[in-house]
VOZA-317429 format. One record per residue (C-alpha): x, y, z; residue in one letter. Coordinates in steps of 0.2 Angstrom, whole numbers, padded with zeros to 4 digits, always signed. Layout:
BEGIN
XYZA
...
//
This chain:
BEGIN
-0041-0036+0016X
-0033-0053+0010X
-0014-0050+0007X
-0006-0052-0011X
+0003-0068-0004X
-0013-0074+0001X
-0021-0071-0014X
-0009-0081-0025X
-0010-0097-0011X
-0030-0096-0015X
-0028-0094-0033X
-0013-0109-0033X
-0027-0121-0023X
-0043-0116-0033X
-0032-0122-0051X
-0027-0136-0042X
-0046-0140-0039X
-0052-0134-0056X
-0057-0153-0063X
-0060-0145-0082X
-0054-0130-0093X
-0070-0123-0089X
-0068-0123-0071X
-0051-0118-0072X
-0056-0101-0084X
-0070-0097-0069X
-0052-0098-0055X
-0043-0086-0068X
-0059-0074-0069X
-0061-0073-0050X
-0042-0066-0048X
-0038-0059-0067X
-0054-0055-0076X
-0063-0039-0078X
-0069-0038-0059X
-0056-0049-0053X
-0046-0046-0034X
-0033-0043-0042X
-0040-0030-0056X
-0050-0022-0040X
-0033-0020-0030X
-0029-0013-0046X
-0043-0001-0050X
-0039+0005-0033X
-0021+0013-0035X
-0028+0029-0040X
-0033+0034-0025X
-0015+0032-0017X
+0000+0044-0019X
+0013+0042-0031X
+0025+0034-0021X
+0014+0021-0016X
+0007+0018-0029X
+0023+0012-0033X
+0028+0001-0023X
+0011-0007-0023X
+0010-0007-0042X
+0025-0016-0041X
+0019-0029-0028X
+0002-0032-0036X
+0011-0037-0055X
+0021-0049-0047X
+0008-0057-0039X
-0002-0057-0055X
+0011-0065-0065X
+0014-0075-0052X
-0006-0081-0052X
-0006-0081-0072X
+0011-0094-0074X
-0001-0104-0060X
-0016-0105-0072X
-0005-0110-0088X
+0005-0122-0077X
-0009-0129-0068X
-0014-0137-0086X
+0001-0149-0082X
-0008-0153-0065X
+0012-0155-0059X
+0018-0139-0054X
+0030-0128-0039X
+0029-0110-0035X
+0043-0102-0025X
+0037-0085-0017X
+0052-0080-0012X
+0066-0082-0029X
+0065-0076-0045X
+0063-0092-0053X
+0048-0103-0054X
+0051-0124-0056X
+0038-0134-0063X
+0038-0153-0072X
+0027-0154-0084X
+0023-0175-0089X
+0040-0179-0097X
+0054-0165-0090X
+0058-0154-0076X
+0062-0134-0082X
+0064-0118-0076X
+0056-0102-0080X
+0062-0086-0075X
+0050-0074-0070X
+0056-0056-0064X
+0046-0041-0061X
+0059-0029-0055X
//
C-alpha cells in the first residue's frame, strides 16, 4: 500500500499536470471523490480498533487537507507544500501569503 506522504506527492504532481479545470476535477476525484484513495483508506477504519483508528484518522485528514489546499492552490499554478510544519506558503500571481493549516 502507497503511504499517505506518497499520496499527497502524486496528488501535488497530477494538479500540477492537470492542463484544464476539467482535468484537474478528474486528479481531485481520483484521491477525494466518492471512490477516491483517500475515501477507501477511509472506508477502511472500521475495521481497525479504536486506538488506531485514531491515530490513522488523524493521519489520513491531514493528508486530505493537505491534497484539497493542493487542488485549490494549484489553480494559481505557483504554489509550495511543506510536509513537515503547520504552515503552507504559496504565491499566487501578485503576492506571497501564508495559510495555516492544523489538524491536531
Amino acid at each position: 500500500m502507497v503511504s499517505l506522504d506518497q499520496l499527497v506527492e502524486d496528488a501535488k504532481r497530477d494538479f500540477s499536470k492537470a492542463s484544464d479545470p476539467a482535468a484537474l476535477e478528474d486528479a481531485k476525484a481520483r484521491y477525494l471523490g466518492k471512490s477516491g484513495l483517500l475515501t477507501e483508506r477511509l472506508k477502511a477504519l472500521g475495521g481497525m480498533s479504536p486506538e488506531e483508528r485514531k491515530s490513522t484518522g488523524a493521519e489520513i485528514n491531514r493528508a486530505k487537507t493537505s491534497i484539497r489546499f493542493c487542488s485549490i492552490t494549484s489553480r494559481s499554478r505557483s504554489w509550495i507544500f511543506c510536509a513537515t510544519c503547520p504552515s503552507i506558503s504559496y504565491t499566487t500571481n501578485t503576492e506571497s501569503k501564508s495559510l495555516s493549516v492544523c489538524v491536531n
